[in-house]
mmJSON file of the N, C-alpha and C atoms, coordinates in Angstrom:
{"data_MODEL":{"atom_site":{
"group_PDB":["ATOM","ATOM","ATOM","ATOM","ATOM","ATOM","ATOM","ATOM","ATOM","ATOM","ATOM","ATOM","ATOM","ATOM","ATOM","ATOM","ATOM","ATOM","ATOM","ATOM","ATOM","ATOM","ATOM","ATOM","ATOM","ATOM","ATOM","ATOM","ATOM","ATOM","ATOM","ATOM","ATOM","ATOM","ATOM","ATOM","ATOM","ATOM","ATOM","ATOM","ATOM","ATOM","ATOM","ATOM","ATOM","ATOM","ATOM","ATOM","ATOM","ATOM","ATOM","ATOM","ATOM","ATOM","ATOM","ATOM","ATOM","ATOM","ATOM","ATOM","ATOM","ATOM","ATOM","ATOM","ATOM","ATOM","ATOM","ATOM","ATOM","ATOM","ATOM","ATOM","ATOM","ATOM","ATOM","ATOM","ATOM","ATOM","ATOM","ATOM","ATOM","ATOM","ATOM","ATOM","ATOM","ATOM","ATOM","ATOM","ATOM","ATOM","ATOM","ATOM","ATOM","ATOM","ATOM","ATOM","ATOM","ATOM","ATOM","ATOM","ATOM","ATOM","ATOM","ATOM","ATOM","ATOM","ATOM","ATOM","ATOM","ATOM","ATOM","ATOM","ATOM","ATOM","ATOM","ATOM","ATOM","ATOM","ATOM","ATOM","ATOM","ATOM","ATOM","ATOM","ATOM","ATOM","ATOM","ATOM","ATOM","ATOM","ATOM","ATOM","ATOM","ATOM","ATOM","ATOM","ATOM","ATOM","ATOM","ATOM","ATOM","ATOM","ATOM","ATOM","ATOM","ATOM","ATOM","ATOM","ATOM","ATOM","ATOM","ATOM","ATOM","ATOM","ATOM","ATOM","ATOM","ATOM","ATOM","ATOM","ATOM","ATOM","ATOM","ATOM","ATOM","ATOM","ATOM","ATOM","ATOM","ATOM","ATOM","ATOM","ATOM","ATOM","ATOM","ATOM","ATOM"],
"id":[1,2,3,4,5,6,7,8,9,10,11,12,13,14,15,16,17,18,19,20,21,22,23,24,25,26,27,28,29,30,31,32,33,34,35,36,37,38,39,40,41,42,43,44,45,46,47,48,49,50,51,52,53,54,55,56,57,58,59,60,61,62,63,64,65,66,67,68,69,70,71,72,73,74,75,76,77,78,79,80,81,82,83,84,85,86,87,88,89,90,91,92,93,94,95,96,97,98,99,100,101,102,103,104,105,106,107,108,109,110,111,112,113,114,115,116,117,118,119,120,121,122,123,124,125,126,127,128,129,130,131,132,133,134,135,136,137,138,139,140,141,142,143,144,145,146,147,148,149,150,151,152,153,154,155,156,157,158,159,160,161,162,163,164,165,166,167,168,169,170,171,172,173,174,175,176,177],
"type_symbol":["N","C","C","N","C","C","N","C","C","N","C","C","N","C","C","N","C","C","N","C","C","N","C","C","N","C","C","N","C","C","N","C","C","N","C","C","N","C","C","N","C","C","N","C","C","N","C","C","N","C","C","N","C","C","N","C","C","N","C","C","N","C","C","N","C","C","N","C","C","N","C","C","N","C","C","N","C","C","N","C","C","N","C","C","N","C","C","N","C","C","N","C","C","N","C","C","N","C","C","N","C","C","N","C","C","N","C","C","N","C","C","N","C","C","N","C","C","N","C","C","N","C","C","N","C","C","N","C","C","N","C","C","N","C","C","N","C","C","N","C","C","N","C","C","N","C","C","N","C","C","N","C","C","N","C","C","N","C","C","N","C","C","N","C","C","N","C","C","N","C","C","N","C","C","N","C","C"],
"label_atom_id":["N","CA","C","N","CA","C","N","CA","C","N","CA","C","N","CA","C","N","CA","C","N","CA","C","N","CA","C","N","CA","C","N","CA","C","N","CA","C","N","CA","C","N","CA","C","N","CA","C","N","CA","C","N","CA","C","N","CA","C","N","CA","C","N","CA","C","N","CA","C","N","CA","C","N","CA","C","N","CA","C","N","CA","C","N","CA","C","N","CA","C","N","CA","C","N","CA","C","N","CA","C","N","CA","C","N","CA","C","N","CA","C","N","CA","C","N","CA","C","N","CA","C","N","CA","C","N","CA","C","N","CA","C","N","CA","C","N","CA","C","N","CA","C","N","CA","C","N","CA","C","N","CA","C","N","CA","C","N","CA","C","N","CA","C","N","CA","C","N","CA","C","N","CA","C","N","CA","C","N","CA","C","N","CA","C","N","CA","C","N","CA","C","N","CA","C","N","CA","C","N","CA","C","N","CA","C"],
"label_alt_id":[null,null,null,null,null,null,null,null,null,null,null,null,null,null,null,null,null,null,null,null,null,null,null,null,null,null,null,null,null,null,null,null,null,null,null,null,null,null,null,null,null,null,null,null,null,null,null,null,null,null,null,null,null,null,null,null,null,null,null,null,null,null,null,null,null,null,null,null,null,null,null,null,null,null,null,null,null,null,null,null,null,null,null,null,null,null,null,null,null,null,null,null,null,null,null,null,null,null,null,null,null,null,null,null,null,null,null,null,null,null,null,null,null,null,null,null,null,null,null,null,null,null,null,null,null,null,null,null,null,null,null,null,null,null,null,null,null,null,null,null,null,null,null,null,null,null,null,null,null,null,null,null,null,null,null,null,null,null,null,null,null,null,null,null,null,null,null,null,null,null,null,null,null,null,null,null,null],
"label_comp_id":["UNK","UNK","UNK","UNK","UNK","UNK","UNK","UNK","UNK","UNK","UNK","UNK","UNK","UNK","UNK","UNK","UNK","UNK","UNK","UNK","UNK","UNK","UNK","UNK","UNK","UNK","UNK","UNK","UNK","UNK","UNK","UNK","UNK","UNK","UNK","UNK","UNK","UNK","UNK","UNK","UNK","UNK","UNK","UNK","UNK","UNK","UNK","UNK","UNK","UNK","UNK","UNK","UNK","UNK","UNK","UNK","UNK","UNK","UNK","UNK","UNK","UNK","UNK","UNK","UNK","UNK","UNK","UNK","UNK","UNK","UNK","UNK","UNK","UNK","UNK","UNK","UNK","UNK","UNK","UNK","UNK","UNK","UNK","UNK","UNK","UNK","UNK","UNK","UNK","UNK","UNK","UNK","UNK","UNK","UNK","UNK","UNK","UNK","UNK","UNK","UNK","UNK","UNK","UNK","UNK","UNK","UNK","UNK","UNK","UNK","UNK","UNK","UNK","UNK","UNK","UNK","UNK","UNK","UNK","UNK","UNK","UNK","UNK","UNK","UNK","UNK","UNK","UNK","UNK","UNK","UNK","UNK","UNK","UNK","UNK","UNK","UNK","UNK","UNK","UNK","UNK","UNK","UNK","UNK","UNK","UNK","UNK","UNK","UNK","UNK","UNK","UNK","UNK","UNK","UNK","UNK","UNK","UNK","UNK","UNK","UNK","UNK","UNK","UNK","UNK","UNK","UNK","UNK","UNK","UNK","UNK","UNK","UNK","UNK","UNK","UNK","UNK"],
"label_asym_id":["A","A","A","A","A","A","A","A","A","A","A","A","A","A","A","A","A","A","A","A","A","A","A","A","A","A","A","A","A","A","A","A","A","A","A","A","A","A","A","A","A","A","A","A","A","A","A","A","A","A","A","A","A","A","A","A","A","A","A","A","A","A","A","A","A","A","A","A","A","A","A","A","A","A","A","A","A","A","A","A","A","A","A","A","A","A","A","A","A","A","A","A","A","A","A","A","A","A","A","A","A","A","A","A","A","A","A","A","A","A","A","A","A","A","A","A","A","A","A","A","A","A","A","A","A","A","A","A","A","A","A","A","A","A","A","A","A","A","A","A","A","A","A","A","A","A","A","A","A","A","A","A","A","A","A","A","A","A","A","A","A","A","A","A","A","A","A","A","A","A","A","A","A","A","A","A","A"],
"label_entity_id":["1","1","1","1","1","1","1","1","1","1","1","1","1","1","1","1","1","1","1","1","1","1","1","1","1","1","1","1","1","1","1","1","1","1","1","1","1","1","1","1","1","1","1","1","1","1","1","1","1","1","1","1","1","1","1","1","1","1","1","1","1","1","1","1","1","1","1","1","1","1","1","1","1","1","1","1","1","1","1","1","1","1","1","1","1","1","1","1","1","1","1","1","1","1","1","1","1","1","1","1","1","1","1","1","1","1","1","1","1","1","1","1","1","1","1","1","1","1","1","1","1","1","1","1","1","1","1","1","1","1","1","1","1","1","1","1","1","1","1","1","1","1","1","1","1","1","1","1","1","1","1","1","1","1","1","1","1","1","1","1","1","1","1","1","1","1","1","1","1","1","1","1","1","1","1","1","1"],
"label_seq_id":[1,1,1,2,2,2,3,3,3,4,4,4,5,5,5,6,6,6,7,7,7,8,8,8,9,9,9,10,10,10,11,11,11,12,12,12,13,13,13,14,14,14,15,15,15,16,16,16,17,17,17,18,18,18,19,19,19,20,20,20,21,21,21,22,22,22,23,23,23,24,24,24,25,25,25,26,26,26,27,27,27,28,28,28,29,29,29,30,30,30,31,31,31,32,32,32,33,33,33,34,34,34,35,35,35,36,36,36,37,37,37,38,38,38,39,39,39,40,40,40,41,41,41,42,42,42,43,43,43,44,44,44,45,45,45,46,46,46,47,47,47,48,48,48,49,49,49,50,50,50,51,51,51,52,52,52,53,53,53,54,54,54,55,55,55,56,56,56,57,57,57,58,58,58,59,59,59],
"pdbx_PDB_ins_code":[null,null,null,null,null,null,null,null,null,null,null,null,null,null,null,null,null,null,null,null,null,null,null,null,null,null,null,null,null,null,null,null,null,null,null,null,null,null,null,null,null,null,null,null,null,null,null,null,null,null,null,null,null,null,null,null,null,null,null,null,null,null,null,null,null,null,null,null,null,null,null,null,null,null,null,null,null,null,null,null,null,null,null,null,null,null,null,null,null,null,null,null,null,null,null,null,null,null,null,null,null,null,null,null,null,null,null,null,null,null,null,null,null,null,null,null,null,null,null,null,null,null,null,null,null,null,null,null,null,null,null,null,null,null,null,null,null,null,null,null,null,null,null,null,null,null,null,null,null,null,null,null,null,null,null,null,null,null,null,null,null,null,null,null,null,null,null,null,null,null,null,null,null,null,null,null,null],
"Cartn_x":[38.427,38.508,37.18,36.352,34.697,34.706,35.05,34.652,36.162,36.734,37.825,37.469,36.504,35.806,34.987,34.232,33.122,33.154,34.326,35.399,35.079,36.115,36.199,35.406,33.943,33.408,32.198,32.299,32.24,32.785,34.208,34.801,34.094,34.162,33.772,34.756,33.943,35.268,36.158,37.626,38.177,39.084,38.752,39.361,40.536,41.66,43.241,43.138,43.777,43.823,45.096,46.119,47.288,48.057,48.638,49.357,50.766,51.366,52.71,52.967,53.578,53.299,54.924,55.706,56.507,57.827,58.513,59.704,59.177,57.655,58.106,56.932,57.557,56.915,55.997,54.694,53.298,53.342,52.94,52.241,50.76,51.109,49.553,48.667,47.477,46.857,46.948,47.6,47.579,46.744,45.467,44.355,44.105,43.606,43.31,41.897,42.069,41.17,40.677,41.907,42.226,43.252,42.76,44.213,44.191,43.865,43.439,44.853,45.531,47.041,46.945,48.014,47.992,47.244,47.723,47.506,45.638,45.617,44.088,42.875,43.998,43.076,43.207,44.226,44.017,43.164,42.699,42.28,40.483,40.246,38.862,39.154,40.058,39.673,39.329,39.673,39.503,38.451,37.664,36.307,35.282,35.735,35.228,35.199,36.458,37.063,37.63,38.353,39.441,40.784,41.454,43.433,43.79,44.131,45.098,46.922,47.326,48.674,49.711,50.18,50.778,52.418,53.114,54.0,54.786,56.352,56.83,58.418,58.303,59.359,60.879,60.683,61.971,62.356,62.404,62.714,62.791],
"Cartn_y":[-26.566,-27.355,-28.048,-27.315,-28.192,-29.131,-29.215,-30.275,-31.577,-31.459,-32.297,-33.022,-32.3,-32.398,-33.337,-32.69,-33.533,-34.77,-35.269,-36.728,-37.163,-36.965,-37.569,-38.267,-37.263,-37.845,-38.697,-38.916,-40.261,-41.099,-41.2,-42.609,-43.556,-44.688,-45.116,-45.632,-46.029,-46.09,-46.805,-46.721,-47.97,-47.402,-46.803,-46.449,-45.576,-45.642,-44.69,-43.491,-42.82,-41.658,-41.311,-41.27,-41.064,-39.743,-39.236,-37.826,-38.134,-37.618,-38.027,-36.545,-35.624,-34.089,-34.142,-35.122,-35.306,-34.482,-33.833,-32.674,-31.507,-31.355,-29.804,-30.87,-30.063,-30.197,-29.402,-29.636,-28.643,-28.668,-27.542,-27.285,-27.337,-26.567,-26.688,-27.202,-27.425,-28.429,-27.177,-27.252,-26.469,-25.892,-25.85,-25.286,-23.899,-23.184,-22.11,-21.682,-20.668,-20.619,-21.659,-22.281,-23.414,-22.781,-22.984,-22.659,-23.108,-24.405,-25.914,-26.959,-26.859,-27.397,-28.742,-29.702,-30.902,-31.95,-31.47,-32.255,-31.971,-30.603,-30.802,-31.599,-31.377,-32.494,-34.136,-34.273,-35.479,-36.057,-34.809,-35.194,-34.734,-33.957,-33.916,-35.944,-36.402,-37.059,-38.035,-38.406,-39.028,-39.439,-38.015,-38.091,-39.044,-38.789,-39.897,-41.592,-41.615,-42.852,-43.165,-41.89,-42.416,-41.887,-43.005,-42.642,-41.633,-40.559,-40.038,-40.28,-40.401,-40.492,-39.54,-38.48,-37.606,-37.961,-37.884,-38.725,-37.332,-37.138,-36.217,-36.522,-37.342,-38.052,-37.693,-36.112,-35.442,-34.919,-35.354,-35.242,-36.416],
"Cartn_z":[91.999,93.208,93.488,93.02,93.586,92.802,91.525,90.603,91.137,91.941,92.208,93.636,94.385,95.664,95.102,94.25,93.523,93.325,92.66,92.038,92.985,94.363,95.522,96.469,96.232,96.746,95.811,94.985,94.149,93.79,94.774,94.541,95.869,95.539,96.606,98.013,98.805,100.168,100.13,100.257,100.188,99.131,97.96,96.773,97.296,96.173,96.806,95.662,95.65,95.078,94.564,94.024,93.631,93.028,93.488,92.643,92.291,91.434,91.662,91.047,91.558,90.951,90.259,90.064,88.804,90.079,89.488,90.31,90.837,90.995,91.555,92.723,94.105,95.569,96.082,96.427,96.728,97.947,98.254,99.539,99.711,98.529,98.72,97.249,97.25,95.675,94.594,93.332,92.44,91.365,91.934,91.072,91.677,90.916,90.546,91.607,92.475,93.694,94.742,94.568,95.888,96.827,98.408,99.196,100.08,99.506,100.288,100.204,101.241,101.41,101.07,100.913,100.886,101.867,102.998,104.308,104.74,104.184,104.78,103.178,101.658,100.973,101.484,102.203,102.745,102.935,104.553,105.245,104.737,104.076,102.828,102.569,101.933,101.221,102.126,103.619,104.175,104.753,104.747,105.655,104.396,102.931,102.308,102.196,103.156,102.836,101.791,100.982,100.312,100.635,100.351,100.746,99.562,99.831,98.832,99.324,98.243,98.405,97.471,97.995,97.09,97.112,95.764,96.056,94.955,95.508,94.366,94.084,92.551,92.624,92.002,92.114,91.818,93.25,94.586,95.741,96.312],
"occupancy":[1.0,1.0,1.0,1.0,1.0,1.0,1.0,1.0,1.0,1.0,1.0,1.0,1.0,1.0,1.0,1.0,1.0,1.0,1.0,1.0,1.0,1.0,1.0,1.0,1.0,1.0,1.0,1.0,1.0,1.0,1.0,1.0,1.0,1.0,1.0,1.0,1.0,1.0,1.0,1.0,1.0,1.0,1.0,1.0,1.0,1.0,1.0,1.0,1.0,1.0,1.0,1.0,1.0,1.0,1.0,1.0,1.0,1.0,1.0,1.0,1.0,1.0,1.0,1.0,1.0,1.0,1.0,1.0,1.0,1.0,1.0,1.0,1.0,1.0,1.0,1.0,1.0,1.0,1.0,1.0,1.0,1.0,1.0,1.0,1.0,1.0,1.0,1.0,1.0,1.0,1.0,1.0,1.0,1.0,1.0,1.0,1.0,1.0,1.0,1.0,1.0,1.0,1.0,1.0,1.0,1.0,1.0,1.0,1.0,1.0,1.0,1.0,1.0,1.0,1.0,1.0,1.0,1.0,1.0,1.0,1.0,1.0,1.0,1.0,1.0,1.0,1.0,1.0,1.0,1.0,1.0,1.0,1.0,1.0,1.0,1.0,1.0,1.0,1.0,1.0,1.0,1.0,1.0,1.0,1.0,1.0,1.0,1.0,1.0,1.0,1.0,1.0,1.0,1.0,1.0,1.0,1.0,1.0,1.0,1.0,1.0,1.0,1.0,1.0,1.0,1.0,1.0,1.0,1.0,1.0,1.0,1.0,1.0,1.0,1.0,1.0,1.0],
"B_iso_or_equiv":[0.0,0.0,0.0,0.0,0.0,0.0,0.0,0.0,0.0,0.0,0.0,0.0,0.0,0.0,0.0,0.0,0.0,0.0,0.0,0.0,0.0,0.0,0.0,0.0,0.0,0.0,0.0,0.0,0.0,0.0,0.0,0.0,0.0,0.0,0.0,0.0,0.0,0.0,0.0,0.0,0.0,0.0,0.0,0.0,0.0,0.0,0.0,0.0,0.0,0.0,0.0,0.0,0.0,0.0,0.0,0.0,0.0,0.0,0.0,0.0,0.0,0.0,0.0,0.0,0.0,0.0,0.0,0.0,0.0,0.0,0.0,0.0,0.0,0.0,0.0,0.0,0.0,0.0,0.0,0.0,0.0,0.0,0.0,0.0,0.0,0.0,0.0,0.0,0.0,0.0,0.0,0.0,0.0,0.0,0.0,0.0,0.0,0.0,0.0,0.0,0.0,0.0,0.0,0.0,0.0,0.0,0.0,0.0,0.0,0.0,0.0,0.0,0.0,0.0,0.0,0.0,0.0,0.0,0.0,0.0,0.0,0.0,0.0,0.0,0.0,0.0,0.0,0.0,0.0,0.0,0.0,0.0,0.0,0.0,0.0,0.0,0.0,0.0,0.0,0.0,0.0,0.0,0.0,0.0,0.0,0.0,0.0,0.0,0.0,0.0,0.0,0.0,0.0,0.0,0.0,0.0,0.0,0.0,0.0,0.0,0.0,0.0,0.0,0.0,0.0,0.0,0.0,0.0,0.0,0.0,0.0,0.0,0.0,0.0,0.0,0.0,0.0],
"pdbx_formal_charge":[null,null,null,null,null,null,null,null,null,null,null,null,null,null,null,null,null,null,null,null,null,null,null,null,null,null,null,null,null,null,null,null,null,null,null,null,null,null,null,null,null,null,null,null,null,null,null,null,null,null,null,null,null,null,null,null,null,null,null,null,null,null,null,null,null,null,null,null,null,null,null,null,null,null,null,null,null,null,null,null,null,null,null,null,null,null,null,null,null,null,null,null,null,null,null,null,null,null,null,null,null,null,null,null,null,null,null,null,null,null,null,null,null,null,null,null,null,null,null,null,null,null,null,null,null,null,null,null,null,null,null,null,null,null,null,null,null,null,null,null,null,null,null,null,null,null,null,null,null,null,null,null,null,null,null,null,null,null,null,null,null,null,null,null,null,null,null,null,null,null,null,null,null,null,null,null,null],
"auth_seq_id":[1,1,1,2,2,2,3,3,3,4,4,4,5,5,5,6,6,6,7,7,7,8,8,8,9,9,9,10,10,10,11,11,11,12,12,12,13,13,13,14,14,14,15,15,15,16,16,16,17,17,17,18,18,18,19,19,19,20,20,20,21,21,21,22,22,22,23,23,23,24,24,24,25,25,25,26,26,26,27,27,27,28,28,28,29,29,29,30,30,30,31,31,31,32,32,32,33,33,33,34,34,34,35,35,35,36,36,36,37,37,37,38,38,38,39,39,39,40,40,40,41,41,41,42,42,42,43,43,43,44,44,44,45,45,45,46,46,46,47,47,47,48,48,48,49,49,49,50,50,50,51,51,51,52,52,52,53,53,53,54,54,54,55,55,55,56,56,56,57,57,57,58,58,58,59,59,59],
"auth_comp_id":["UNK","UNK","UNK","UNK","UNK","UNK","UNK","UNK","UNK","UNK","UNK","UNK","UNK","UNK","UNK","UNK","UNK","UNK","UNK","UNK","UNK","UNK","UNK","UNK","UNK","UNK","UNK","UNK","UNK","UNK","UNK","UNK","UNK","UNK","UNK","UNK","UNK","UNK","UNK","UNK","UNK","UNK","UNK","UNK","UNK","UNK","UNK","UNK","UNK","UNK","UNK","UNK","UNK","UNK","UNK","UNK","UNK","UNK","UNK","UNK","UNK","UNK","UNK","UNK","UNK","UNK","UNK","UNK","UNK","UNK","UNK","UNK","UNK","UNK","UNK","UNK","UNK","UNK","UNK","UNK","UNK","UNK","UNK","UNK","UNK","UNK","UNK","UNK","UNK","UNK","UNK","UNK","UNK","UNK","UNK","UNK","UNK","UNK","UNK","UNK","UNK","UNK","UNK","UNK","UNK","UNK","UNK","UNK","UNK","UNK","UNK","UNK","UNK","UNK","UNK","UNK","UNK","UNK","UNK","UNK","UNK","UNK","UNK","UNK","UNK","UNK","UNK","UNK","UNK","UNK","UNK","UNK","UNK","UNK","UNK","UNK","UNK","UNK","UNK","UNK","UNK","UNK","UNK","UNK","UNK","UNK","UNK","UNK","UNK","UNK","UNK","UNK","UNK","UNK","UNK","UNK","UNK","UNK","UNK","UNK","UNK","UNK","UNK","UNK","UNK","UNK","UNK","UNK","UNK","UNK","UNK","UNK","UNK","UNK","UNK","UNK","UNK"],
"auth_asym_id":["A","A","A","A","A","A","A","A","A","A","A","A","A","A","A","A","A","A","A","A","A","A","A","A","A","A","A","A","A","A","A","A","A","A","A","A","A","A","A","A","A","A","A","A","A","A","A","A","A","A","A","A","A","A","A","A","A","A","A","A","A","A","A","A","A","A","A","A","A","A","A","A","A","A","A","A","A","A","A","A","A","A","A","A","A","A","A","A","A","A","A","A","A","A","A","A","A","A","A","A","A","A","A","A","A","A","A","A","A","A","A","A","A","A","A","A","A","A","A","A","A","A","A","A","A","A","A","A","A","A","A","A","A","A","A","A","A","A","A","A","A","A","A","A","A","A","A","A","A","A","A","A","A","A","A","A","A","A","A","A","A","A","A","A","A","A","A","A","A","A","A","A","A","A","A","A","A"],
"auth_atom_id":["N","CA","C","N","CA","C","N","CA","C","N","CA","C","N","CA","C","N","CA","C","N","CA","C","N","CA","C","N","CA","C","N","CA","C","N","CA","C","N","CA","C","N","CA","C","N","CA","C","N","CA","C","N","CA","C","N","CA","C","N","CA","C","N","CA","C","N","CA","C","N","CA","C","N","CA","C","N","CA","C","N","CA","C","N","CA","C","N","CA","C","N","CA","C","N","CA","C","N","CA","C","N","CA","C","N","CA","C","N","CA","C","N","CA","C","N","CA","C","N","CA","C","N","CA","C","N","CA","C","N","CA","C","N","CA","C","N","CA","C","N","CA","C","N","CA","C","N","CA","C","N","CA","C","N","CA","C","N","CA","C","N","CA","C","N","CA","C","N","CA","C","N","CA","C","N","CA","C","N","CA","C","N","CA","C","N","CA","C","N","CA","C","N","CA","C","N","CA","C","N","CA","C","N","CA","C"],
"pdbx_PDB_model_num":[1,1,1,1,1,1,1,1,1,1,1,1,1,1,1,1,1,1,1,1,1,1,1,1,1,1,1,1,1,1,1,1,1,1,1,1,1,1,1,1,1,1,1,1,1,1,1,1,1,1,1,1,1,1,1,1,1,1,1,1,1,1,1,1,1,1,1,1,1,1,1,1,1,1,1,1,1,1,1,1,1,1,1,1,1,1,1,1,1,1,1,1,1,1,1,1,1,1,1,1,1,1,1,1,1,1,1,1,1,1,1,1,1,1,1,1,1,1,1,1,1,1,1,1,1,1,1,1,1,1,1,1,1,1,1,1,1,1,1,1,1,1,1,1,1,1,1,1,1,1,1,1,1,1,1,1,1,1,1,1,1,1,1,1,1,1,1,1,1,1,1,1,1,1,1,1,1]
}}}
């Protein structure tokens, strides 16, 4: 998760972020000692100024 924090906040402002987690639906981000929900990586990604958009297209 830090090294994904990390990313984020080296994109610059303005930049979107995209997931498309295919058929299965998260609650929460799927790494390994994360229990950091969707809505609050959002809102992480936001305070950077970037949009994430998680999108799951077997629902």
């Amino acid at each position: 998760m830090d090294a994904l924090k990390a990313f984020v906040r080296s994109l610059p402002r303005g930049a979107v972020l995209k997931w498309d987690s295919g058929c299965f639906l998260f609650q929460r981000i799927p790494i390994p000692k994360s229990d950091m929900t969707i809505h609050q990586f959002e809102r992480f990604c936001q305070d950077f100024g970037v949009t994430f958009k998680y999108h799951c297209t077997g629902y």
